[in-house]
N, C-alpha and C positions, 0 to 999 in steps of 0.2 A: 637725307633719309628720314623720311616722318616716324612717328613715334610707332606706330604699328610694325613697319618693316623693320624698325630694331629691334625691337618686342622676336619679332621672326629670326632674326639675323641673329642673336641672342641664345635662343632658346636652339637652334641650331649648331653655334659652337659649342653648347654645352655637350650637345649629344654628343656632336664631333668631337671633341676634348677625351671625353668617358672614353669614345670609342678606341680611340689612342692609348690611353692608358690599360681596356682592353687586350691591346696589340702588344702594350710593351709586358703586361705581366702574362702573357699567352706565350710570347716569347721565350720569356724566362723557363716560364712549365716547360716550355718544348726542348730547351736546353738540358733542363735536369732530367727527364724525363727519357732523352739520349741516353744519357751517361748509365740507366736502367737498363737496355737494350743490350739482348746477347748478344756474343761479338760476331754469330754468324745474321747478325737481321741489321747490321748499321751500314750506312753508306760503302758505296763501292764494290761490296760483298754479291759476287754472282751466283743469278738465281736457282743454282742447283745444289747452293748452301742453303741460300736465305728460304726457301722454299717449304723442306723441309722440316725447317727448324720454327717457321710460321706454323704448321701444322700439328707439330707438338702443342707448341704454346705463344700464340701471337698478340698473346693478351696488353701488354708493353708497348707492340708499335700500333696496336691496335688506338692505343690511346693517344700518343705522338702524333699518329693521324687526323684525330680528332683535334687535336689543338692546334694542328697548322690550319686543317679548314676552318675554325673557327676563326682562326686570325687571320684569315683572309676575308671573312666577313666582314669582321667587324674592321678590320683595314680599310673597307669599302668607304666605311661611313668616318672614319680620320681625313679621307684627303682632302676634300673640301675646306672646313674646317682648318686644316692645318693648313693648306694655302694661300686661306683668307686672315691668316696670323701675317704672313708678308705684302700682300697684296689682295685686297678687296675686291675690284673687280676682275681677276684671277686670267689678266691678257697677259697677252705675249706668250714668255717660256713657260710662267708657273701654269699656264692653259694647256699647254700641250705636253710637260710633264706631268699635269695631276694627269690626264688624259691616260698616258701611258702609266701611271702606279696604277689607276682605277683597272685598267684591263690586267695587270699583274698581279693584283688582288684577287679578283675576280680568278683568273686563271688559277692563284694557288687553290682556291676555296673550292672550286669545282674538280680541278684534281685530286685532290686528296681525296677528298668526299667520293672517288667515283674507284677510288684506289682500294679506301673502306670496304666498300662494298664488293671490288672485283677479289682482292687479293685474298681472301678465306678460301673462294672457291676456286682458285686455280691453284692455289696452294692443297687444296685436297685434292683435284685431277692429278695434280703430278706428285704425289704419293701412291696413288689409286692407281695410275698408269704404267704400260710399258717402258721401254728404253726410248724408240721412239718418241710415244707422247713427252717423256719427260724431257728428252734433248730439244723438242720441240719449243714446249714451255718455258723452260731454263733459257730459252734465244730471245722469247718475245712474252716475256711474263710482265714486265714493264708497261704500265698503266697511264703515265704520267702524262699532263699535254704541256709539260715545261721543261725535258730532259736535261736543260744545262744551263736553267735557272736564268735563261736571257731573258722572260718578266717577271716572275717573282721576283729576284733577285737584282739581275742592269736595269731593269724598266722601274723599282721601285726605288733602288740605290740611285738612280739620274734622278726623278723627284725629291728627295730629300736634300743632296745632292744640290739643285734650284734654289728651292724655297730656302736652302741654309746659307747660302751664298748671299741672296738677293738679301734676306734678314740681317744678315752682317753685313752687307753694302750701306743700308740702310741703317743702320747702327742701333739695330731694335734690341732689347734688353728681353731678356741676359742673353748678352755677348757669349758667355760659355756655350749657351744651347745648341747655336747656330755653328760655334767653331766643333764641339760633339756632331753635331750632322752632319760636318763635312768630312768627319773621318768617317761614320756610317757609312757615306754614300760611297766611297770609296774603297773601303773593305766591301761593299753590296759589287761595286762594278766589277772585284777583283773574282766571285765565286763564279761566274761562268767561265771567265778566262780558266780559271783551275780545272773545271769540268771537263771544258775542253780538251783544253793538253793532258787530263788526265796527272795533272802533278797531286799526288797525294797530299804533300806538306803544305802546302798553298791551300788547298780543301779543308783541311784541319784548321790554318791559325782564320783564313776567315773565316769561318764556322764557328771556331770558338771566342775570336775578338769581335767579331764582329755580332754575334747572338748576346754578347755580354755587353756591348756600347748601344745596339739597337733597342733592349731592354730599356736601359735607362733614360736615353733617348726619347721613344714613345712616350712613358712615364711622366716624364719631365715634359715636353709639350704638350700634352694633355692636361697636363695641372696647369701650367702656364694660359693656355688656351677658357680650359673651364674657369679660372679666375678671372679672366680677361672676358667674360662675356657677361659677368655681373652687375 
């Protein structure tokens, strides 16, 4: 690698790095910022509560909205960056699982963001509305293009998942970081299985083990990452 492309290569993981560290204190807001949320607007909660109670005052998940799209942005611009922490020329698995975080990113970022903006206004049609319309709404008010978090959540939890394996195969330091990723990734694989079967208790601990390891996680390879490309 000539002095220019490291110059690039360089100035590249830093962003990447930041962008991670991004992701892990976005995370965190998103966490606390739950625990804010009436208990008819949090997960699970069907639309002919959450609805209404949006419409009062939505001002909360208004905001939780905003901080998952953003972490999904700047998510975007982590995975490279943290792939090229295990693996430089990013072939094989870490290629086709950055592959899949990137669309999983992407996917939260533009959902949320498109959620922002739909959920005010169906949230006031079905106050505004009949029985009807509201039964309607209350069935398909749901906005999401990831209902059960198989890419935000299994497509990103298998890249981390990767790259933390491959890292501790490879005996890159710190050794903690890597063995933290791979419980990440595995609390990440376990919230669609919960989704699915609809097990509440399983949706709660990785929700909250896993929003709490992911945090520190991102945090920590992003520092890792931005020192390392100095």
């Amino acid at each position: 690698m000539d002095e220019r492309a490291a110059s690039i290569g360089g100035l590249g993981s830093r962003v990447g790095g930041t962008c991670a560290m991004l992701v892990g204190l976005l995370t965190a807001m998103a966490g606390i910022t739950y625990l804010f949320l009436p208990e008819a607007q949090r997960l699970q909660v069907p639309g002919s509560e959450l609805l209404p109670s949006f419409a009062e005052d939505g001002s909360v998940l208004r905001l939780e909205l905003l901080e998952l799209g953003l972490l999904g942005i700047f998510g975007l611009g982590a995975v490279a960056a943290l792939s090229r922490q295990v693996a430089w020329d990013r072939g094989g698995w870490v290629q086709w699982a950055s592959t899949i975080a990137t669309v999983g990113f992407a996917v939260t970022a533009v959902g949320q963001f498109i959620t922002l903006e739909r959920l005010p206004r169906v949230a006031s049609a079905f106050v505004a509305g009949d029985q009807a319309t509201q039964d309607a709404l209350a069935a398909l008010w749901k906005s999401t293009l990831d209902p059960y978090g198989l890419f935000g959540f299994g497509g990103v939890g298998l890249w981390v998942l990767v790259i933390s394996v491959l890292g501790l195969r490879q005996s890159q330091a710190p050794r903690a970081l890597w063995l933290l990723g791979i419980a990440v990734g595995i609390l990440y694989e376990l919230v669609p299985l919960g989704q699915i079967a609809e097990v509440s208790g399983l949706i709660v601990f990785t929700g909250v083990a896993g929003g709490i390891l992911a945090a520190v996680w991102y945090l920590w390879a992003g520092l890792v990452t931005v020192r390392g490309s100095r």
